[in-house]
C-alpha positions as CSV (number, residue, x, y, z in Angstrom):
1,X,-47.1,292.2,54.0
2,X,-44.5,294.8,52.8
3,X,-44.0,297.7,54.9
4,X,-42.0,301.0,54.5
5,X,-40.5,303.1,57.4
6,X,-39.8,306.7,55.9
7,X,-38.0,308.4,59.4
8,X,-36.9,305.1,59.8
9,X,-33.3,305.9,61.4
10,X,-35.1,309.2,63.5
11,X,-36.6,308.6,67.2
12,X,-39.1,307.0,66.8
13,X,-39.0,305.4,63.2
14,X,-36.3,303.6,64.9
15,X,-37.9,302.0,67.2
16,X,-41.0,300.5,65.0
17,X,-38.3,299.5,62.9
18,X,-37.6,297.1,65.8
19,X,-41.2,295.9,66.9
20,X,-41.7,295.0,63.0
21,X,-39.0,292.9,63.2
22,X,-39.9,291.1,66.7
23,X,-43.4,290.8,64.9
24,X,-41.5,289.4,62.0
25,X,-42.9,291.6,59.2
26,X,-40.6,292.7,56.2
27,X,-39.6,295.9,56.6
28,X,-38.2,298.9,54.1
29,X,-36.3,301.9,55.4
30,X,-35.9,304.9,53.9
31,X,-33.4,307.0,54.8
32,X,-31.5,310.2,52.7
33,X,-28.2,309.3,54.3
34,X,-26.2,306.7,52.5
35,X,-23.6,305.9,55.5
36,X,-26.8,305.1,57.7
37,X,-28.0,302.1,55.3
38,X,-24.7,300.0,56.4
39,X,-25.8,300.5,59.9
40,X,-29.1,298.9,59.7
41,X,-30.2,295.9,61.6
42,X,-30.4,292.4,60.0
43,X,-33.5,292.1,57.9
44,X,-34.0,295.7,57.1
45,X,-33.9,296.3,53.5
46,X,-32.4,299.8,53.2
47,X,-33.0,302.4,50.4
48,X,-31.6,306.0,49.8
49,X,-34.7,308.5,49.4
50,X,-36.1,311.6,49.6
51,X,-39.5,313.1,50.5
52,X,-38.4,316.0,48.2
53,X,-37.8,314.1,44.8
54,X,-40.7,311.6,43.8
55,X,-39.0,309.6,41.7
56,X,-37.1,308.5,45.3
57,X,-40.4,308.1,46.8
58,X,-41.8,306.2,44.0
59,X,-39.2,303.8,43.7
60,X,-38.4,303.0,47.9
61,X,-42.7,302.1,47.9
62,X,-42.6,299.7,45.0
63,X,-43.7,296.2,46.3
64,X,-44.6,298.0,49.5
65,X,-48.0,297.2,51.6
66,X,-48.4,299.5,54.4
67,X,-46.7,302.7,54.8
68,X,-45.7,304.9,58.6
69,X,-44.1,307.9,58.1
70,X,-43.4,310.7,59.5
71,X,-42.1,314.8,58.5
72,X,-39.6,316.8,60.7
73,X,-39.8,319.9,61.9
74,X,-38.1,322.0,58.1
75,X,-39.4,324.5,55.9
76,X,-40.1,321.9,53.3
77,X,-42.3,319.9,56.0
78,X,-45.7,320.2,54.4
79,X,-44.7,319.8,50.5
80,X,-42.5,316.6,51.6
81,X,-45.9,315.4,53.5
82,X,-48.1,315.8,50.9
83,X,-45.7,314.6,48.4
84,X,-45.5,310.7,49.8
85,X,-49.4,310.8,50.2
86,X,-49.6,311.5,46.4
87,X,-46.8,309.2,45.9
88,X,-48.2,306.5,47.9
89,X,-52.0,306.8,46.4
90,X,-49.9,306.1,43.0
91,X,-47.9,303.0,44.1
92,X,-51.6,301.4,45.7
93,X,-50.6,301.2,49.0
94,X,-53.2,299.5,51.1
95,X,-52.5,301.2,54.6
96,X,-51.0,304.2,56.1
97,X,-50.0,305.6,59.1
98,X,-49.1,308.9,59.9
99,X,-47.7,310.4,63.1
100,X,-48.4,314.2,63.7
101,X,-48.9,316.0,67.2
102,X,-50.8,316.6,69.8
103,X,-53.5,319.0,69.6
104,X,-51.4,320.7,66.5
105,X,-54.8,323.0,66.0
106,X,-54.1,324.7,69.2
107,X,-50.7,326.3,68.3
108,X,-51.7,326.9,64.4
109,X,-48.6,329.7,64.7
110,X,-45.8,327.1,65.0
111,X,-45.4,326.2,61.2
112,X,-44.1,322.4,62.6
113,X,-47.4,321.7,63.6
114,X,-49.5,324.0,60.9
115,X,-47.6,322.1,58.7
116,X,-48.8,319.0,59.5
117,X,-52.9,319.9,59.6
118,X,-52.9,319.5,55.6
119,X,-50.8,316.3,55.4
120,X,-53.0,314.6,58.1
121,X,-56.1,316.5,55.5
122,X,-54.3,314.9,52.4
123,X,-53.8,311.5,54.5
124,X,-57.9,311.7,55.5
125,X,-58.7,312.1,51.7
126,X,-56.2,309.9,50.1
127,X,-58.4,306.8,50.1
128,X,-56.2,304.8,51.4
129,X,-57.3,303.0,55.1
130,X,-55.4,305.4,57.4
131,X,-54.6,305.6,60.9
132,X,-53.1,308.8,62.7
133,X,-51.6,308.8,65.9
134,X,-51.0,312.5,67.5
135,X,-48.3,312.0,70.3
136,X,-47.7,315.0,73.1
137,X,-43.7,315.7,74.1
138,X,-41.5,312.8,74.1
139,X,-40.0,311.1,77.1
140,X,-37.0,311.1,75.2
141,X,-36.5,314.8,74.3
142,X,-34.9,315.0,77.5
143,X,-31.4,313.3,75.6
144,X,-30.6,316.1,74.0
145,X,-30.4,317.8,77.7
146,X,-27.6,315.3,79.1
147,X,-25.0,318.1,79.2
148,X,-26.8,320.0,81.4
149,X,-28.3,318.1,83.5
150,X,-25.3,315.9,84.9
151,X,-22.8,319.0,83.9
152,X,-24.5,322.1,85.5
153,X,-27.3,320.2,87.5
154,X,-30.3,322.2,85.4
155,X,-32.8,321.0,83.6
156,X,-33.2,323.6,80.4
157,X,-36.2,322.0,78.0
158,X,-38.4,325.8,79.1
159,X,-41.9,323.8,79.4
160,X,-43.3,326.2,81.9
161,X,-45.7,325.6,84.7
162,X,-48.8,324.4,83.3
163,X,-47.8,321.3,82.2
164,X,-47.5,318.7,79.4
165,X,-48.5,315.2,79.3
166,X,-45.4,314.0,77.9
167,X,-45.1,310.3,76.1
168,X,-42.7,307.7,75.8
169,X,-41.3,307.4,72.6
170,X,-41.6,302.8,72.9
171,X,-45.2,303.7,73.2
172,X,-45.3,305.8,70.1
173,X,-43.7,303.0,68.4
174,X,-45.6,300.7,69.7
175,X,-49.0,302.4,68.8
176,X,-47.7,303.0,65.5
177,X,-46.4,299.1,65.2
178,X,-50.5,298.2,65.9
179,X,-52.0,300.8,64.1
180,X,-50.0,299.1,60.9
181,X,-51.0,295.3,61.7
182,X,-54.6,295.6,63.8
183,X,-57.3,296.3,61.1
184,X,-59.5,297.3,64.2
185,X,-57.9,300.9,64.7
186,X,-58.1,302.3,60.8
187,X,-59.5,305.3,60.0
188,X,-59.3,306.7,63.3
189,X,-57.2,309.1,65.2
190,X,-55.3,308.5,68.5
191,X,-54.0,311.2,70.8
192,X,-50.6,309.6,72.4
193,X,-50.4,310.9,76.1
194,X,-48.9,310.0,79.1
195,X,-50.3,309.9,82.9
196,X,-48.3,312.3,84.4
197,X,-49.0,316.1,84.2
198,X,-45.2,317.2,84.4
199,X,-44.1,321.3,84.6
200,X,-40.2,322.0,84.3
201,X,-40.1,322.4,87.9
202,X,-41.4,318.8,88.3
203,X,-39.4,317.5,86.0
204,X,-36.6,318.6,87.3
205,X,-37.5,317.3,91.2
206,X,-37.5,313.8,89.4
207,X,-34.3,313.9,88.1
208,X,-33.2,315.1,91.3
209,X,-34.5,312.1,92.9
210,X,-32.8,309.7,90.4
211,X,-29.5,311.6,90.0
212,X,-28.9,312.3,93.7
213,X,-28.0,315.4,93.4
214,X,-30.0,318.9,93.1
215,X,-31.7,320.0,89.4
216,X,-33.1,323.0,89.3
217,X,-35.5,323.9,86.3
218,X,-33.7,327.1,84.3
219,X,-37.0,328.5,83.8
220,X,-39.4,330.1,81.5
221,X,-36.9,332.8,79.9
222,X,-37.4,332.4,75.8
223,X,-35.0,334.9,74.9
224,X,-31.9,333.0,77.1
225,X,-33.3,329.6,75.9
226,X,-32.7,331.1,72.2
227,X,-29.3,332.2,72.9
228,X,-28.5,328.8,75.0
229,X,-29.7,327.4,71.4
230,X,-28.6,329.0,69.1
231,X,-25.6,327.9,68.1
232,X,-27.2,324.3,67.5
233,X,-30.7,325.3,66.0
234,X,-31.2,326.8,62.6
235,X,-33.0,330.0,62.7
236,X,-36.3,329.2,61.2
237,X,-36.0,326.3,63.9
238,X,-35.4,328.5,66.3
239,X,-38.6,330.8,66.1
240,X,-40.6,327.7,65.1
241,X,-39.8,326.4,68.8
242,X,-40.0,329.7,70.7
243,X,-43.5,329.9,69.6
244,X,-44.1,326.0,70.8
245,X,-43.1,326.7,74.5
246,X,-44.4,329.8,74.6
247,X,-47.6,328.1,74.1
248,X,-46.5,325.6,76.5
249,X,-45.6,328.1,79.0
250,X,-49.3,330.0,78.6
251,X,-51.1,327.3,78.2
252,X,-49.8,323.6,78.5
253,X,-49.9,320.2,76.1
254,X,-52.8,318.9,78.5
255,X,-54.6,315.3,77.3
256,X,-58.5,315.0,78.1
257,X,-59.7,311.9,79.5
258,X,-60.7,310.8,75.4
259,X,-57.4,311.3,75.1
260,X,-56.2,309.1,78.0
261,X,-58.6,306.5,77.0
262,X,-57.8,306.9,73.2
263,X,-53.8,306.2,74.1
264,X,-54.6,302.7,76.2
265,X,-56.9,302.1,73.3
266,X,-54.5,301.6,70.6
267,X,-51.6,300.5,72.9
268,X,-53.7,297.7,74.9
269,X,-52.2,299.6,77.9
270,X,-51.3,301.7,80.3
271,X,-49.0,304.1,78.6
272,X,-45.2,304.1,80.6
273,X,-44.5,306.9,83.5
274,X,-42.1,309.1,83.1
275,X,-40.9,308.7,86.7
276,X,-39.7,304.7,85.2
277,X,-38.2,306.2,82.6
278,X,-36.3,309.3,84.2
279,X,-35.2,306.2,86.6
280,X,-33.9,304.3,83.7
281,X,-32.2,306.8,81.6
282,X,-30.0,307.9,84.5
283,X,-28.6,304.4,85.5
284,X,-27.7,304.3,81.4
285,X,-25.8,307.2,82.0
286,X,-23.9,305.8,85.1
287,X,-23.4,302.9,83.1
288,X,-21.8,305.2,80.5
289,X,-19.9,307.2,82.5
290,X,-19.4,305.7,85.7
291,X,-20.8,308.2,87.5
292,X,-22.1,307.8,91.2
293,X,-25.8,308.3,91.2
294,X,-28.9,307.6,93.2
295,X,-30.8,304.9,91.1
């Protein structure tokens, strides 16, 4: 059993990268970036493609099994989507699995998760035996906020007050890693939730905790987030996730109990708390930076 990672180097392509090698299946990566294929681990075979260009996609999914993929957040997101469906329907590929979003139908205005209603659509009515999984906010967002966290002691991701019930990335992986090797979880959808219904101004009272020193949320202003961002999101990026939190902030990311269930279903366990991982991430960053904190 052959499988391809496309998003292999990303967040979370990285890490199932990793369980398919402790479960010692043979593992593709494709990747666009030519640098990143001498960084791979041992046993990765590496290929240079593009969801864009099919006869890329065509050739990294020769000899190739099972299939995860996933589609960033671009203005090309749905067309690259659909394209490796059709490519992977014409290399016979026995298995795929697909990770979108949480409850993408309830914010149908933020084109990275319209985008990804008719790839799941295409995925459904490709043939092939499919899994989705549909994971909430990851754990691991919060990296891109070092800066200001240990820097200015604020905690700026704007997620509001109603709360999401964010996920760790390992379980993502690790629901994706099952959903690829357990025959018992095809042609079903899983919604990837944590336990913990966590507001910005939560959020930030845990990293106080862990930190030892005082985080205060930044709050709910969009048009200050934008200009905080701008100058490292693209404008059509930019809009796309002003419309996300502003859902956020009116309404929440908020996992039912089927949802609960459905995330210990496919992961044979209690999805991680964010309080371990808020906990964990900050005594990395001591380790990185020899800073004194309360860990």
């Amino acid at each position: 059993m052959k499988v391809l990672v496309i998003g292999g180097t990303g967040t979370v392509g990285s890490q199932v990268v990793r369980n398919l090698l402790d479960r010692k299946a043979d593992v593709r990566l494709m990747t666009s970036s030519k640098e990143k294929l001498a960084q791979l681990s041992a046993g990765v075979e590496g290929v240079v493609g593009n969801m864009s260009e099919r006869a890329s996609l065509d050739q990294a999914l020769k000899g190739i099994d099972q299939l995860f993929f996933v589609t960033v957040a671009h203005d090309t997101e749905k067309q690259n989507g659909l394209n490796v469906v059709d490519a992977a329907k014409a290399a016979g590929i026995k298995r795929i699995v697909y990770m979108s979003i949480h409850r993408l139908e309830d914010i149908p205005n933020a084109p990275h998760f319209a985008d990804k209603i008719p790839i799941e659509n295409a995925v459904k009515s490709s043939g092939i035996p499919y899994t989705l999984i549909r994971p909430n906010n990851f754990f691991q967002n919060d990296f891109w906020f070092k800066q200001p966290l240990l820097e200015y002691g604020i905690y700026i991701q704007p997620i509001g007050s109603k709360g999401l019930h964010r996920v760790d990335v390992r379980d993502i992986a690790d629901a994706a890693t099952n959903a690829l090797l357990n025959d018992g979880l095809i042609g079903k959808t899983y919604n990837l939730v944590g336990l913990d219904l966590l507001t910005g101004e939560q959020t930030a009272q845990i990293y106080t905790k862990h930190l030892g020193k005082n985080i205060v949320y930044a709050g709910d202003d969009l048009v200050r987030w934008a200009e905080r961002m701008k100058d490292y999101l693209p404008p059509y990026l930019l809009e796309d996730y002003r419309i996300m939190y502003d859902h956020f902030q009116k309404n929440g990311l908020i996992a039912t109990p089927e949802h609960t269930a459905e995330t210990e279903k496919i992961l044979g366990k209690k999805a991680r708390r964010f309080e371990d991982f808020a906990k964990e991430t900050v005594a990395a960053w001591k380790q990185e930076t020899g800073m004194k904190v309360n860990v």
